[in-house]
C-alpha positions as CSV (number, residue, x, y, z in Angstrom):
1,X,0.0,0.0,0.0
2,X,2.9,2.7,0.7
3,X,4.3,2.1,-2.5
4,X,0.8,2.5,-4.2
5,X,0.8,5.9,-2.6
6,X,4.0,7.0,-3.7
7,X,3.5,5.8,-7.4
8,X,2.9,7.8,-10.4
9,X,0.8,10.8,-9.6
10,X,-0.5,9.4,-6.3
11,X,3.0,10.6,-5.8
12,X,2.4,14.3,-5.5
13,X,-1.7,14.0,-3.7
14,X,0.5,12.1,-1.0
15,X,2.6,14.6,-0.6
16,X,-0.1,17.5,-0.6
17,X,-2.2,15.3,2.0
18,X,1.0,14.9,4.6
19,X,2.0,18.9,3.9
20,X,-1.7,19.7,4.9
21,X,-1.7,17.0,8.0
22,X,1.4,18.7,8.7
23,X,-0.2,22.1,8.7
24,X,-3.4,21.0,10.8
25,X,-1.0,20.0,12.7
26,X,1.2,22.6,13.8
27,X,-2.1,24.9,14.1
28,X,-3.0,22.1,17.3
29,X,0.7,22.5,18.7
30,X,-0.2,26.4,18.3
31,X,-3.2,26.1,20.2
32,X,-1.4,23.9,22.9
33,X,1.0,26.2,23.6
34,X,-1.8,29.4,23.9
35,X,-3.7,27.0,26.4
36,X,0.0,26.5,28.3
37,X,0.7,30.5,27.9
38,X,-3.0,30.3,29.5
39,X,-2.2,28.2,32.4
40,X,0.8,30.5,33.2
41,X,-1.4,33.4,33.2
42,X,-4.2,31.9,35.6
43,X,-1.3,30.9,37.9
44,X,0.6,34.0,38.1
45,X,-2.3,35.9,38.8
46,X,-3.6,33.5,41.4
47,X,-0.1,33.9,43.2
48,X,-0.5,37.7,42.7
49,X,-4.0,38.0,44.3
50,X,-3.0,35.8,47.3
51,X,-0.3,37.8,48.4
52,X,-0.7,40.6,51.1
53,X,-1.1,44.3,49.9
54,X,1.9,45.8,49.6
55,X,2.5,49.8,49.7
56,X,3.0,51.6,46.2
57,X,5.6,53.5,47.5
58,X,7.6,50.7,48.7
59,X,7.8,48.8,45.7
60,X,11.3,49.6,43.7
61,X,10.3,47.9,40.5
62,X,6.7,48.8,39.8
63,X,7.0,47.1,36.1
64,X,6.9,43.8,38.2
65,X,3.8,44.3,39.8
66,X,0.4,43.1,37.9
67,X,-2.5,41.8,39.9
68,X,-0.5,42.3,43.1
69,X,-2.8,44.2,46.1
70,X,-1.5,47.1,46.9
71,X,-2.1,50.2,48.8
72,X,-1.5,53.4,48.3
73,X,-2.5,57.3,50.0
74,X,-3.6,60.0,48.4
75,X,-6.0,62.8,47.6
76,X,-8.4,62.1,44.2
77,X,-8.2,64.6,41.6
78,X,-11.4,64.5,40.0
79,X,-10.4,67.2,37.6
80,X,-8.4,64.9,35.6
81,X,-10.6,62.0,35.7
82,X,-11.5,60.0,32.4
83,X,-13.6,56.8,31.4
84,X,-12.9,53.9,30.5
85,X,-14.8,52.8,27.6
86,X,-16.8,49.5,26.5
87,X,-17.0,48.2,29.7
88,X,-20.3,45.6,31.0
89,X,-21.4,44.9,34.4
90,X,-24.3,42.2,34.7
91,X,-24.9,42.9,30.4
92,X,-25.4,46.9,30.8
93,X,-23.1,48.7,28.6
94,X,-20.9,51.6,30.4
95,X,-17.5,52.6,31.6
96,X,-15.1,52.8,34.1
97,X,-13.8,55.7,36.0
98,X,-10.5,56.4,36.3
99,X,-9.2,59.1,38.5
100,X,-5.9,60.3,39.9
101,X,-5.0,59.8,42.9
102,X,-1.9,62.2,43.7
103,X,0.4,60.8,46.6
104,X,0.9,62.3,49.9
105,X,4.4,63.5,50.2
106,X,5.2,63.5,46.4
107,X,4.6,65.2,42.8
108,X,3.4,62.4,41.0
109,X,0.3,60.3,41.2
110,X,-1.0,57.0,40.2
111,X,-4.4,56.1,38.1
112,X,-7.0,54.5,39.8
113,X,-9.9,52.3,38.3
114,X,-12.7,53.4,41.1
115,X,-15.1,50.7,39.1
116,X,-18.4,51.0,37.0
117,X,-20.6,53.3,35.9
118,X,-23.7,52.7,33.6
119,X,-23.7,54.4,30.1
120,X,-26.6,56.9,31.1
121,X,-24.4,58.6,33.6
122,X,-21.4,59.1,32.3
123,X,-21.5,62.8,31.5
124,X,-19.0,65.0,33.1
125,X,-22.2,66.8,34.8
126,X,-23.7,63.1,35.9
127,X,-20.1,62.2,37.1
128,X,-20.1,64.6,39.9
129,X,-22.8,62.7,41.9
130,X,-19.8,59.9,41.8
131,X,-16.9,62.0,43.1
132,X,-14.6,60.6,45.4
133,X,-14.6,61.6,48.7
134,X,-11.9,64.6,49.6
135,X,-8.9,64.9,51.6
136,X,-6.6,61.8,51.8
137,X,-7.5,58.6,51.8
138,X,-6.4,55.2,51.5
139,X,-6.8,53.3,48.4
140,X,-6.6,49.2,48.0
141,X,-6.2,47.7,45.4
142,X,-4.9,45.7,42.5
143,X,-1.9,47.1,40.6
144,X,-2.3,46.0,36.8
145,X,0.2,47.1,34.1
146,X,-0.5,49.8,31.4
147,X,-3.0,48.4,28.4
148,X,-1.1,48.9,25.4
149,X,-2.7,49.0,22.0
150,X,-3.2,45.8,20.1
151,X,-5.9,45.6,17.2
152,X,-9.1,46.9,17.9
153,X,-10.6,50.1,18.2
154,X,-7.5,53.0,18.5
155,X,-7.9,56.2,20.7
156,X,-7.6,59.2,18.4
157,X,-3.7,61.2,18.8
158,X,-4.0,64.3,21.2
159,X,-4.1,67.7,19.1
160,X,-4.3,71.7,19.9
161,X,-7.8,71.3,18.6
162,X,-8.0,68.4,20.9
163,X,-6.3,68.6,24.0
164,X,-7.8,66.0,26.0
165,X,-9.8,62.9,25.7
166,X,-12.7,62.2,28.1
167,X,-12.9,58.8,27.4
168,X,-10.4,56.0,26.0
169,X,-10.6,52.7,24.8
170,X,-7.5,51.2,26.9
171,X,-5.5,52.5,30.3
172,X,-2.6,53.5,28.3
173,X,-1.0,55.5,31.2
174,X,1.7,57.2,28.4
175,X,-0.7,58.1,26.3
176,X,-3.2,59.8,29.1
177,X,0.1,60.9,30.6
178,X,-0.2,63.5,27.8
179,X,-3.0,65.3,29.2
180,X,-1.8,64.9,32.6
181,X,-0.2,68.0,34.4
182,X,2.0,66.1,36.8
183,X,3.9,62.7,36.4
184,X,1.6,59.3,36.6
185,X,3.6,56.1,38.0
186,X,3.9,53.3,35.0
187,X,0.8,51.4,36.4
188,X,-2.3,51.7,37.4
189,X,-4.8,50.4,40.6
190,X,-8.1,48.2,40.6
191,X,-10.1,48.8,43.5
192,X,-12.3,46.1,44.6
193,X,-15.5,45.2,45.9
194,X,-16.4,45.5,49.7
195,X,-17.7,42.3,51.2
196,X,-21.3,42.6,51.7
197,X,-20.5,46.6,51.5
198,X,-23.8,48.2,49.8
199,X,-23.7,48.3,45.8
200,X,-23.0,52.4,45.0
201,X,-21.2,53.7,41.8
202,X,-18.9,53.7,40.7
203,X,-18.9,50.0,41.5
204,X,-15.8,48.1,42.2
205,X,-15.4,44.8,39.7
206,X,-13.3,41.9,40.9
207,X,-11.1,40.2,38.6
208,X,-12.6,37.8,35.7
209,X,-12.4,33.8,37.3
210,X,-9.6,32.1,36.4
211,X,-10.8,31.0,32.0
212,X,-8.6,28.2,30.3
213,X,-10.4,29.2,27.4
214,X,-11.0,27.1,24.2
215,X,-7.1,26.8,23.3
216,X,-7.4,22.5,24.6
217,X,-10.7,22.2,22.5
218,X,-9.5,23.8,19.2
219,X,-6.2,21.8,19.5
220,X,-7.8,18.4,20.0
221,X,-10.0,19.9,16.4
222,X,-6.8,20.4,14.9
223,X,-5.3,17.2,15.7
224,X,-8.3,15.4,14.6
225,X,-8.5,17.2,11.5
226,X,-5.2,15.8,10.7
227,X,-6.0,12.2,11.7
228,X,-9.3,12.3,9.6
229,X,-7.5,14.0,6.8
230,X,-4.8,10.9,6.5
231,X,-6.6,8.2,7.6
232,X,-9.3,9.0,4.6
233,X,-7.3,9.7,2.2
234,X,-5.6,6.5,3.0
235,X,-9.1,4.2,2.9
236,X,-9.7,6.2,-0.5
237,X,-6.7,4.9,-1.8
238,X,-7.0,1.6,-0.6
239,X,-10.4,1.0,-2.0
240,X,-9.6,2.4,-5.4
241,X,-6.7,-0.4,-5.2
242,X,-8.7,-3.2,-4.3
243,X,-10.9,-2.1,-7.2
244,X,-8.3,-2.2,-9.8
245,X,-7.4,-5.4,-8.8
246,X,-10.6,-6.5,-9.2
């Protein structure tokens, strides 16, 4: 039977069926290694989220933190708040708000994600019902790194005509650093629910449960794909054979 495959111009479909079980192939191994790059993920942050909240200003390397608890103490500064857009809680559509907090004893200041707000109040005027309290305060929560752009929908470049955007698609703290008067540390903060505190906006979100997504399911597709792919071209083969030889 092998050397009826690789005869004449059974040859080259032989070929072209093991470069295309090939192919199916290394899109499984692909999908294996997302689900691994997956697993990683879910662990690093379940080791991040277990640990005890450290203080901002104690940590040397902030580019290491992401979803670490921390704490941090400040005064909000409303002025400079924006929104964060696209953002669901429970399948209503609104945004996050995201406010300074500057740091006591210093010139620079660190973004906070104070939670959720629904679409029909996000208007700089319906915003003020939701200001943070005044005076210093201290703020828990979960440091995450800066969202950098990749694919989707793009936040327009700052111009004179437009100095400053009210609401952006991603916490890109360089990019909002532009319309920021004073220095903003290269991460931002979470804040997270109360237990059994009363619901009030904006409203805290805790992070997404730990998702190995469909990486294992498409791989095991893939892999079959192959196996179907060979194993019927094979049985093709064969029975056009046996009818020859009949």
């Amino acid at each position: 039977m092998v050397r009826y495959l690789l005869t004449g111009r059974r040859l080259i479909a032989t070929l072209l069926v093991l470069v295309g079980a090939s192919a199916l192939c290394g899109l499984g191994m692909w999908q294996l290694e997302r689900h691994a790059q997956r697993a990683a993920l879910n662990a690093r942050i379940a080791a991040g989220l277990a640990q005890s909240p450290v203080p901002l200003e104690r940590v040397s390397d902030l580019q290491a933190l992401d979803y670490r608890p921390v704490t941090a103490r400040g005064v909000f500064d409303p002025a400079h708040e924006v929104l964060l857009r696209n953002r669901s809680l429970n399948g209503i559509t609104g945004y996050h708000v995201i406010t300074p907090l500057r740091l006591s004893g210093r010139n620079d200041a660190v973004l906070v994600d104070r939670g959720w707000i629904p679409l029909t109040e996000a208007s700089p005027e319906a915003r003020r019902a939701f200001a943070p309290p005044r005076g210093e305060m201290l703020v828990t929560g979960i440091a995450r790194q800066p969202e950098i752009y990749a694919g989707g929908p793009k936040d327009p470049p700052l111009t004179a005509e437009r100095p400053r955007l009210d609401a952006w698609f991603r916490v890109d703290v360089a990019r909002i650093q532009e319309q920021t008067p004073y220095p903003l540390l290269p991460v931002f903060v979470e804040m997270q629910p109360v237990p059994d505190a009363p619901l009030t906006l904006p409203q805290p979100v805790p992070p997404p449960e730990p998702d190995q997504g469909p990486h294992l399911g498409y791989a095991i597709q893939w892999f079959a794909f192959a196996v179907i792919f060979v194993v019927g071209y094979v049985v093709f083969q064969h029975r056009t054979l046996e009818a020859q030889r009949g």
